[in-house]
C-alpha positions as CSV (number, residue, x, y, z in Angstrom):
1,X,5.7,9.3,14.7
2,X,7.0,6.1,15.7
3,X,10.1,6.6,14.6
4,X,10.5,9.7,16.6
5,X,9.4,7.8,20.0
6,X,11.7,5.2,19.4
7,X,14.7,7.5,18.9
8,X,13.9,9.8,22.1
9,X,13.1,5.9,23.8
10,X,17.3,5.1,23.0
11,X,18.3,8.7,24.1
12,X,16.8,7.8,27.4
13,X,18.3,4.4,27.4
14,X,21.4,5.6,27.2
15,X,21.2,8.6,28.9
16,X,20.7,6.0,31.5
17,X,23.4,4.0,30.9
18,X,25.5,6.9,31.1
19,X,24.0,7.6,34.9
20,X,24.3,3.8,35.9
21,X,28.2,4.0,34.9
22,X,28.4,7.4,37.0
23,X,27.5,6.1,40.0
24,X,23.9,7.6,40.2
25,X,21.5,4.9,40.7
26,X,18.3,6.8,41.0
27,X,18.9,8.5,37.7
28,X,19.8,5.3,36.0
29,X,16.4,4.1,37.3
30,X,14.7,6.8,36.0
31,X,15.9,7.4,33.0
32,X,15.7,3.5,32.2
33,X,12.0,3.3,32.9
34,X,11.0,6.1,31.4
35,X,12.8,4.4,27.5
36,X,11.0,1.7,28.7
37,X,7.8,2.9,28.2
38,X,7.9,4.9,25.8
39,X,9.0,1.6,24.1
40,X,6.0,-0.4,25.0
41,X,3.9,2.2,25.1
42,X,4.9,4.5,21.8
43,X,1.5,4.0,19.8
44,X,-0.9,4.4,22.4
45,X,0.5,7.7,23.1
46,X,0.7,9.0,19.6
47,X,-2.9,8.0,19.7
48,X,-4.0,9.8,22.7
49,X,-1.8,13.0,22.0
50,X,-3.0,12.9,17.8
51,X,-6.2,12.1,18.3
52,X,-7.5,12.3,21.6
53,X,-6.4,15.8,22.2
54,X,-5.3,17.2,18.1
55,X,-1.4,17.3,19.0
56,X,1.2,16.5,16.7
57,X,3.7,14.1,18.4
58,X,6.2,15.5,16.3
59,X,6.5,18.8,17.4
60,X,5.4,17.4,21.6
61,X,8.3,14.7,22.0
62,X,11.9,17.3,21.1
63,X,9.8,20.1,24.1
64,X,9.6,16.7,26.5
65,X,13.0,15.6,25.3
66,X,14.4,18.8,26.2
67,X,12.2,19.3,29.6
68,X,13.4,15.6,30.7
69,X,17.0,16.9,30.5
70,X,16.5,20.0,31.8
71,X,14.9,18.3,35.0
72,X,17.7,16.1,35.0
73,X,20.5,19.0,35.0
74,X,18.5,20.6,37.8
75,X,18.3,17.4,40.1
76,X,21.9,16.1,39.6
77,X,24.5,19.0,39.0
78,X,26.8,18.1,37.2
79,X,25.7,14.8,36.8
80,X,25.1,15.5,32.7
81,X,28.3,16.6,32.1
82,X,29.9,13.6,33.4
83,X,28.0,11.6,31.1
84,X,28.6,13.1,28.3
85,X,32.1,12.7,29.1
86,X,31.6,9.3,29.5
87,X,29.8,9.3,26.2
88,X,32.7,10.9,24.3
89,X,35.4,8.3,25.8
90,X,33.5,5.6,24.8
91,X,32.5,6.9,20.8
92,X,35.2,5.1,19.5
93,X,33.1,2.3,20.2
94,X,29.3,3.8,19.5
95,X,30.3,6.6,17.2
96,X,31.5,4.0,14.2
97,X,28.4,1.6,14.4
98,X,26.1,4.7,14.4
99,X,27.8,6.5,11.0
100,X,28.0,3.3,9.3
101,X,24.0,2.9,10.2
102,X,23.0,6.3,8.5
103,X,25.6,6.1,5.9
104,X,24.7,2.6,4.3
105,X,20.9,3.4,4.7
106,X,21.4,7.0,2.9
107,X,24.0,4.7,0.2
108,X,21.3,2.5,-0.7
109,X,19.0,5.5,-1.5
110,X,21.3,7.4,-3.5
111,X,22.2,4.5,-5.6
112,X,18.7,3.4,-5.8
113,X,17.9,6.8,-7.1
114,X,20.5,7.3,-9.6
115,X,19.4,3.5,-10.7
116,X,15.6,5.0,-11.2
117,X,16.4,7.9,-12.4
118,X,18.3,6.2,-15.5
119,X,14.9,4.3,-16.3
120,X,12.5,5.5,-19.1
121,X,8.8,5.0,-18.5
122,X,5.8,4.8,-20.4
123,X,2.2,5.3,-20.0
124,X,-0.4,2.3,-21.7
125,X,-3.9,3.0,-22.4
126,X,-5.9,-0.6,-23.1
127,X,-9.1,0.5,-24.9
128,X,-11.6,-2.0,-23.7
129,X,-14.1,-4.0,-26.3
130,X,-17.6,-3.8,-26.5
131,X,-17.7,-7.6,-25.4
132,X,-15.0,-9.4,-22.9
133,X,-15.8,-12.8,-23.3
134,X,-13.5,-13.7,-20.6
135,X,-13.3,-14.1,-17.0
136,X,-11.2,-12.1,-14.5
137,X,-9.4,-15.1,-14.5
138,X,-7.7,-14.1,-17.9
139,X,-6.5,-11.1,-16.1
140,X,-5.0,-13.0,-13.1
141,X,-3.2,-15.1,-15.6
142,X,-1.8,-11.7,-17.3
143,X,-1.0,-10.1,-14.0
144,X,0.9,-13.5,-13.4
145,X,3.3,-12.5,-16.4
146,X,4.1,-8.5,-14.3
147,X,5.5,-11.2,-10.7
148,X,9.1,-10.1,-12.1
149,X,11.8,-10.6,-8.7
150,X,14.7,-10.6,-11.1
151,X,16.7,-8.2,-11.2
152,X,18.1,-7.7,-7.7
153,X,20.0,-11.0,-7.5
154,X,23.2,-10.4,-6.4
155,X,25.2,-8.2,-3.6
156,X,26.5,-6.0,-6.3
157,X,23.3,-5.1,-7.8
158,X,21.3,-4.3,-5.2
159,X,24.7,-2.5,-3.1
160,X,26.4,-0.6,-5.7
161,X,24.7,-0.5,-8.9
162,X,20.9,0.1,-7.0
163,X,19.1,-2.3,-8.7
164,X,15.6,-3.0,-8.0
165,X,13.0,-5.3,-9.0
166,X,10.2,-4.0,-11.3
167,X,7.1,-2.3,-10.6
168,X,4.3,-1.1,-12.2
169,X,1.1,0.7,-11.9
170,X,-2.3,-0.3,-12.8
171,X,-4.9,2.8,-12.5
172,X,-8.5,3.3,-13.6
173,X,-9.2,6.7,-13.6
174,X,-12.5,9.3,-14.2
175,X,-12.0,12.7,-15.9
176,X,-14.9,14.8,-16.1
177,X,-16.8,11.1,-16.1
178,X,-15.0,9.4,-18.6
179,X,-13.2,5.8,-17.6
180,X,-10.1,4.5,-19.0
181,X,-7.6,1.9,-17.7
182,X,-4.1,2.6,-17.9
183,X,-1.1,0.8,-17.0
184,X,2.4,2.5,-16.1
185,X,5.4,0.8,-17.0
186,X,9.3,0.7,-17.3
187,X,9.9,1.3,-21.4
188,X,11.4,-2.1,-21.3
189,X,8.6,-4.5,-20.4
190,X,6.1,-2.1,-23.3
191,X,6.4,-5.2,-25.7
192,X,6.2,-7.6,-23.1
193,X,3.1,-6.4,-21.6
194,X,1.1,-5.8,-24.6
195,X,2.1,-9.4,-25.9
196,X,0.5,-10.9,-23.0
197,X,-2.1,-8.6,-22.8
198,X,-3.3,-10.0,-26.4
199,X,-2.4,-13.2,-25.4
200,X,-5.4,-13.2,-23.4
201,X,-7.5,-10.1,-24.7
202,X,-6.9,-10.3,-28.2
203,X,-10.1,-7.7,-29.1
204,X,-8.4,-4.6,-26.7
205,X,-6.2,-1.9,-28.3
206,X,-2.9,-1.0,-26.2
207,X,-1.9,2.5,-27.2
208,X,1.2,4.3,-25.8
209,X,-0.1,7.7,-24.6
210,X,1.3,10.8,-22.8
211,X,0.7,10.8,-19.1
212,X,-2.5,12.1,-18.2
213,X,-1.2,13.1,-14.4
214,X,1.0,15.4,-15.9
215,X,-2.1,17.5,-18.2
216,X,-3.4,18.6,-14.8
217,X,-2.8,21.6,-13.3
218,X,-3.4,20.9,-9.5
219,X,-3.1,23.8,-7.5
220,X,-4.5,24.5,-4.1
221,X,-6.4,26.7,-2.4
222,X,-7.8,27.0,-6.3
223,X,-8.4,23.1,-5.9
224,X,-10.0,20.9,-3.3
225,X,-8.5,17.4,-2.8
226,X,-9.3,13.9,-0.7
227,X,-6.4,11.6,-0.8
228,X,-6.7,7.8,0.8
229,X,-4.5,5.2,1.5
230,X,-5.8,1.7,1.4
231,X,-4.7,-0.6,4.0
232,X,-6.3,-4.3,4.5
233,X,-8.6,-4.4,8.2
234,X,-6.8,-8.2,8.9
235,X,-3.1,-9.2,8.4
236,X,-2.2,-9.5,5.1
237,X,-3.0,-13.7,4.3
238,X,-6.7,-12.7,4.8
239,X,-8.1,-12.5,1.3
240,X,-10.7,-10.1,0.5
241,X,-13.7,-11.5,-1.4
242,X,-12.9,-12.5,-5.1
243,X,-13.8,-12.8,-8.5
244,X,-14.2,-16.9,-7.5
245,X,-16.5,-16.1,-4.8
246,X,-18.9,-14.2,-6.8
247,X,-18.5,-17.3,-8.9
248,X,-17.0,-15.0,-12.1
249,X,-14.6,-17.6,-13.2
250,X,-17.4,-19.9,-14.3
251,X,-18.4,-17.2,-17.3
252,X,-22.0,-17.1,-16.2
253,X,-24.8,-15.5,-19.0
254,X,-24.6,-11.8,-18.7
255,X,-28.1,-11.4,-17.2
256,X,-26.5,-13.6,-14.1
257,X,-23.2,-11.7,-13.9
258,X,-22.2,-9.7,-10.8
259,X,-19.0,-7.6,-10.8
260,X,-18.5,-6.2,-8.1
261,X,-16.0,-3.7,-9.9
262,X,-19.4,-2.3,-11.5
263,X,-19.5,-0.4,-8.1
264,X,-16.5,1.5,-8.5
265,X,-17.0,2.0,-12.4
266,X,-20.0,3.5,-11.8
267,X,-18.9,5.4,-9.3
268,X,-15.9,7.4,-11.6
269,X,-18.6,7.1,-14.5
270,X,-20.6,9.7,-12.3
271,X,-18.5,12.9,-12.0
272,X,-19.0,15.8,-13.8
273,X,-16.6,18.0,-15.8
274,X,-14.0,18.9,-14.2
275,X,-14.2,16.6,-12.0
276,X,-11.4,13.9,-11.3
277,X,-11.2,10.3,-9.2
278,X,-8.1,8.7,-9.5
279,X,-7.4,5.1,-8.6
280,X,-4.1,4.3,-8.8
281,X,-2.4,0.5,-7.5
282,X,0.9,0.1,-7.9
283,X,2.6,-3.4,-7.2
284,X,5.6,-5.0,-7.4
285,X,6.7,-9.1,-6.7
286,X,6.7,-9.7,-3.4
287,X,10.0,-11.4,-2.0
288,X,11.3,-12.4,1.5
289,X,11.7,-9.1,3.8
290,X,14.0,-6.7,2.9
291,X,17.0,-4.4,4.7
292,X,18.4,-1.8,2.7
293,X,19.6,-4.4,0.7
294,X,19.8,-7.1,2.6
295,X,17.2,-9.9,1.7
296,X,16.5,-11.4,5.3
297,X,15.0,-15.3,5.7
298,X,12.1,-14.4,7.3
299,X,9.0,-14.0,5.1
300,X,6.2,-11.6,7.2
301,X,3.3,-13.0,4.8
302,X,4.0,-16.9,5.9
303,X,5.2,-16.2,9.1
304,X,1.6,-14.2,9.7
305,X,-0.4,-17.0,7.8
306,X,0.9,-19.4,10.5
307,X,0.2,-16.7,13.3
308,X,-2.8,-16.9,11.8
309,X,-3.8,-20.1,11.9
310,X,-2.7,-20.9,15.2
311,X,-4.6,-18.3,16.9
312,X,-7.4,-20.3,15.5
313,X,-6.6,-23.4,16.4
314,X,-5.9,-22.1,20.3
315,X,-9.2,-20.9,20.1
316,X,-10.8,-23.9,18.6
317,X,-9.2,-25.4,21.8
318,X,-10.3,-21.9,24.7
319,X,-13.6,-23.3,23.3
320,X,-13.7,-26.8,23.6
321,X,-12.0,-26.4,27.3
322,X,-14.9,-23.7,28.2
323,X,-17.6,-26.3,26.7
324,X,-16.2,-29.3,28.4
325,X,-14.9,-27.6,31.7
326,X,-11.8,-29.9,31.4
327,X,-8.2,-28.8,30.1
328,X,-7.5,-30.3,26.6
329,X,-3.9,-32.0,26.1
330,X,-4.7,-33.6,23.4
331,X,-4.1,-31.9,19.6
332,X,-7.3,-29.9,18.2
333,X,-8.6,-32.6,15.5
334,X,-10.3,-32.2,12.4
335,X,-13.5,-32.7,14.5
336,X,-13.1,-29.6,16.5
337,X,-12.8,-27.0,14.1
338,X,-16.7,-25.5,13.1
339,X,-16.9,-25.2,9.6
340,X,-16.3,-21.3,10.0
341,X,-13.2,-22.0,11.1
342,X,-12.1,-24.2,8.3
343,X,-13.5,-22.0,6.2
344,X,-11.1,-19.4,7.4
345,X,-7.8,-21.5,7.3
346,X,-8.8,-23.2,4.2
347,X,-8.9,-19.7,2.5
348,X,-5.4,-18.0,4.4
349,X,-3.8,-21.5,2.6
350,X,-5.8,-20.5,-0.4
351,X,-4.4,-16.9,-0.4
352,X,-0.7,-17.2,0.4
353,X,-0.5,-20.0,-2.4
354,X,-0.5,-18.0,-4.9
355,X,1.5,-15.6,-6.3
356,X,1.9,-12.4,-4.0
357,X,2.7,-8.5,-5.0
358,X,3.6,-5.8,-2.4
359,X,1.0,-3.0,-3.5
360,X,0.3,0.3,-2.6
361,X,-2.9,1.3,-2.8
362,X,-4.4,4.9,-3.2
363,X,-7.2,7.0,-4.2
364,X,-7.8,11.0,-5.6
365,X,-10.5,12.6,-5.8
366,X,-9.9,16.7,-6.6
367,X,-11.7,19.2,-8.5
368,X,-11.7,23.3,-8.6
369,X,-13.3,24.1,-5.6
370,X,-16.5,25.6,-6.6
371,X,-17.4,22.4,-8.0
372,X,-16.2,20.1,-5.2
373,X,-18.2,18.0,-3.7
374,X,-17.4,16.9,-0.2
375,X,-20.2,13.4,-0.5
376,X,-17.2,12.1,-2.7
377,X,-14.8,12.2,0.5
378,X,-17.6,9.5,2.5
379,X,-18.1,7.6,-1.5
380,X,-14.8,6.6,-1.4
381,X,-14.7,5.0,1.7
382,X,-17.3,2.4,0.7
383,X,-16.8,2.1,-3.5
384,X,-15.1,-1.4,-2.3
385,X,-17.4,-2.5,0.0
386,X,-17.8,-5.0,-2.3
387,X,-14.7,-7.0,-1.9
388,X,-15.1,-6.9,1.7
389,X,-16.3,-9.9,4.2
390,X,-17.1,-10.2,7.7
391,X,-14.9,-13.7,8.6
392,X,-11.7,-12.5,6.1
393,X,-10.5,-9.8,4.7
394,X,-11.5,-5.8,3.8
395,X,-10.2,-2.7,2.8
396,X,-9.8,-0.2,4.5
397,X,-8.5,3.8,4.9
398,X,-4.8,3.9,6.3
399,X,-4.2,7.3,5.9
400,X,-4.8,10.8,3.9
401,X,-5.5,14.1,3.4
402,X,-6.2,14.3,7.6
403,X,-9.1,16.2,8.3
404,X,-7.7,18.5,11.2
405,X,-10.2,18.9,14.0
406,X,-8.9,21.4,16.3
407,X,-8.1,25.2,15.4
408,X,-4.3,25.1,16.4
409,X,-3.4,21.8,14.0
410,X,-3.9,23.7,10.8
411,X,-3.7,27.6,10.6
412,X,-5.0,28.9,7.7
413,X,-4.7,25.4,6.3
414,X,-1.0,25.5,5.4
415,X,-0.7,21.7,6.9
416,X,-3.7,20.6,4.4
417,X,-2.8,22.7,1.3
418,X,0.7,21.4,1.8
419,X,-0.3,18.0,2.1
420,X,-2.7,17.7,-0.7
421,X,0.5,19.3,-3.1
422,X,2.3,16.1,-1.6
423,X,0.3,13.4,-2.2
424,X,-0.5,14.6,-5.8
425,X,3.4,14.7,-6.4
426,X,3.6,11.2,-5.2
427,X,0.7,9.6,-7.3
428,X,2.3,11.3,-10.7
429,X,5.7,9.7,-9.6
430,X,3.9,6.7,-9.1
431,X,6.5,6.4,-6.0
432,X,5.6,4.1,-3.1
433,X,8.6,2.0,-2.3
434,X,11.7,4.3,-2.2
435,X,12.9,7.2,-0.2
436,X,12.0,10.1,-0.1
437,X,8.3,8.6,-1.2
438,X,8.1,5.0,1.0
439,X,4.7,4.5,2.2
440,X,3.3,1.3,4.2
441,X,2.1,-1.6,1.6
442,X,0.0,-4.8,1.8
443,X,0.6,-7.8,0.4
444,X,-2.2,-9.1,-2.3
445,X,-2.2,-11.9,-4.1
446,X,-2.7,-12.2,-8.1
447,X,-6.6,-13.4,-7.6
448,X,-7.2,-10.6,-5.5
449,X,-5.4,-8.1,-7.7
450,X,-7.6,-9.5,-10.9
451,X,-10.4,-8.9,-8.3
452,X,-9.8,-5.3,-8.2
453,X,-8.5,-4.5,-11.9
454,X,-10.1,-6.3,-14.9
455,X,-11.7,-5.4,-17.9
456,X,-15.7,-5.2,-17.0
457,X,-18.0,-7.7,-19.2
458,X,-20.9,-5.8,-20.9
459,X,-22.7,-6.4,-18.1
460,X,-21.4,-3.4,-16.8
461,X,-23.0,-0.5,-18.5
462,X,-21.7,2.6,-17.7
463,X,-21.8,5.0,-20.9
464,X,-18.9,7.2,-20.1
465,X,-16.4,3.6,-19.9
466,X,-15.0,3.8,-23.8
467,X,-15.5,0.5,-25.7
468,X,-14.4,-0.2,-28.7
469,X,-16.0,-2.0,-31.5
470,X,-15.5,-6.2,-30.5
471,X,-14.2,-7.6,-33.5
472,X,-12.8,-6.4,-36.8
473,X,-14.4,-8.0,-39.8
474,X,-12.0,-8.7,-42.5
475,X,-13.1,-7.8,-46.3
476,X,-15.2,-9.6,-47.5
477,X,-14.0,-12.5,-50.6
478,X,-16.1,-10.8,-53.7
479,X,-15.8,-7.1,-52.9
480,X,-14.9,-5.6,-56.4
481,X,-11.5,-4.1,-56.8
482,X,-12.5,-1.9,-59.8
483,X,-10.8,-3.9,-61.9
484,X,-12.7,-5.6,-64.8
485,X,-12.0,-9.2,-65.1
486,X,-11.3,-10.6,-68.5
């Protein structure tokens, strides 16, 4: 909705530069202060009209749009006319910047799309041992080997032949109870990621299966779904809690181990037949920020760790100045900062260290309807509650299936019936960072990922996760061959 407020925001504008050149000051005026708030002001009225009141912005703005001008027809006879003559003397000057804005935005997603469209993809089921004798911190090191940012390098890739860097998608999913991990992949890196996979898991099985989004027939009103979108409660160089906070990296006895994935395991290890919970992560190498193309030199993730860190450094000195009554000029020292407060930047430096991924983040959870169970929607908005902390980083919803409050948002449900068909389209497309599918991401690092998605020790129990036998003994020196030696 943004978007939309924006747009009407430049009508205004130059609707109002159209008045100024005409001679009519008032309306100039007007029509200049009213883009002007609508500018400053765009997302506290989408939140007041959504949901304060239940309105869709999307259809309020166009009948405002069209009132404004109507008002402005009345007042000033005449006066529109003029300045759409004005605007049409002047369009070989506007009219050229404006096509070549839509058409090299709509270039860059054909291209992109044919480029996609010419890729083969595969679906990799990792069948999990018995015993994983390692850490998470063998996962982060084979998450390390998907941080692909080739590919893209030069003008002509990215502007005529499409190109785009790799992404995959790492899922860990429940059907009717039972747990499997999966990863989705372009054909090409198949050999690539099971060789790394049994670099560092060399007990796991990696089989190439048919995609298991595709066996489901999802079909509302005959099905019930809750869709969310994970979104991060703090800028993005806040970690969440990880694996080396829970001390997992130090391969602790399995009486002393604590993972917090157990919570979510046991969660999809819960439904019933029939049942479905989806958990799907899709990720990709983050770069420096992007334009249709064009890779710019500002990187959001530093530039917000150094927000970051000097909002708590100005604080550090607010404090001192409200505890000494005197105005600081001198630097905030070492000696100022509490040890919260180190403890905060020390982990933002931590986080954006590493190796980062742009990832989108979503749950399912669907089932026939007469065996939904609506406690699933309020489950899945604390399964990772264990990740989150109070002075860092959590997860939280961004957006979903929207539970409409007021009768005239949704009649007869078409809005939600539609939407749930939607979001199911997009999770089997595994599409997140291209038109027609572009959602919001955050930006995780490779800790945080390994955090989220690795393979559970035995401490975690749950019977419906399929294990496989740990080793595989080889024969044994004197087994007789049948054959009677002479």
């Amino acid at each position: 909705m943004n978007f939309v407020v924006t747009t009407i925001g430049w009508i205004l504008f130059f609707a109002g530069i159209g008045f100024f050149l005409t001679a009519n000051a008032l309306a100039s005026v007007s029509l200049f202060v009213g883009s002007g708030l609508l500018f400053a002001r765009r997302h506290e009225v989408n939140n007041t009209l959504e949901e304060g009141w239940g309105i869709d912005t999307f259809y309020v703005y166009p009948f405002a749009l069209a009132l404004g001008l109507w008002l402005a027809v009345e007042a000033y006879p005449g006066m529109m006319l003029r300045t759409l003559q004005m605007l049409f003397a002047l369009s070989a000057i506007w009219l050229p910047v404006f096509l070549f804005y839509a058409f090299w935005i709509k270039w860059i997603e054909y291209v992109r799309g044919v480029f996609l469209m010419g890729k083969k993809f595969t679906l990799l089921e990792i069948k999990v041992p018995k015993v994983v004798s390692k850490s998470p911190r063998a996962m982060e090191v084979f998450l390390t080997s998907l941080h692909q940012p080739q590919g893209e390098t030069t003008f002509i890739d990215r502007w005529w032949l499409g190109k785009s860097r790799a992404y995959f998608s790492l899922e860990l999913i429940s059907m009717g109870g039972d747990v499997h991990f999966y990863i989705w992949t372009r054909q090409e890196y198949k050999n690539h990621i099971e060789a790394r996979l049994y670099a560092q898991y060399p007990e796991v099985q990696v089989i190439e299966v048919d995609d298991y989004a595709k066996s489901v027939d999802f079909h509302p009103p005959e099905w019930l779904m809750h869709c969310v979108h994970m979104k991060f409660g703090k800028p993005d160089p806040y970690p969440i809690k990880t694996y080396v906070d829970y001390e997992l990296d130090k391969d602790p006895k399995t009486e002393h181990v604590v993972d917090p994935l157990a919570n979510v395991i046991e969660t999809l290890g819960s439904l019933q037949k029939n049942e479905y919970l989806w958990i799907q992560i899709i990720i990709r190498a983050h770069k420096k920020d992007e334009w249709h193309g064009f890779f710019l030199s500002s990187d959001s993730l530093l530039e917000d760790a150094e927000s970051e860190k000097r909002k708590t450094l100005e604080k550090v000195k607010e404090d001192v100045e409200a505890a000494t009554g005197q105005k600081m000029d001198r630097p905030v020292t070492y000696r100022d900062v509490s040890e919260q407060q180190r403890t905060v930047i020390k982990a933002i430096d931590r986080a954006v260290a590493k190796l980062s991924f742009e990832v989108g983040f979503r749950l399912l959870y669907f089932a026939p309807k007469e065996i939904y169970r609506s406690t699933y929607e309020r489950i899945t908005s604390t399964v990772f509650k264990p990740f989150d902390t109070a002075d860092l980083n959590s997860l939280k919803h961004a957006y979903g299936t929207n539970k409409f409050d007021y009768p005239w948002q949704d009649f007869m449900n078409i809005r939600a019936y539609a939407m749930m068909r939607r979001f199911f389209k997009h999770y089997r497309k595994r599409a997140y960072f291209f038109w027609p599918y572009k959602q919001p991401h955050i930006i995780m690092n490779v800790e945080e990922l390994a955090t989220i998605w690795h393979f559970p020790s035995e401490a975690v129990a749950t019977p419906t996760l399929e294990r496989i036998p740990s080793k595989t003994a080889g024969a044994p020196a004197n087994l007789p061959t049948g054959q009677s030696s002479t």
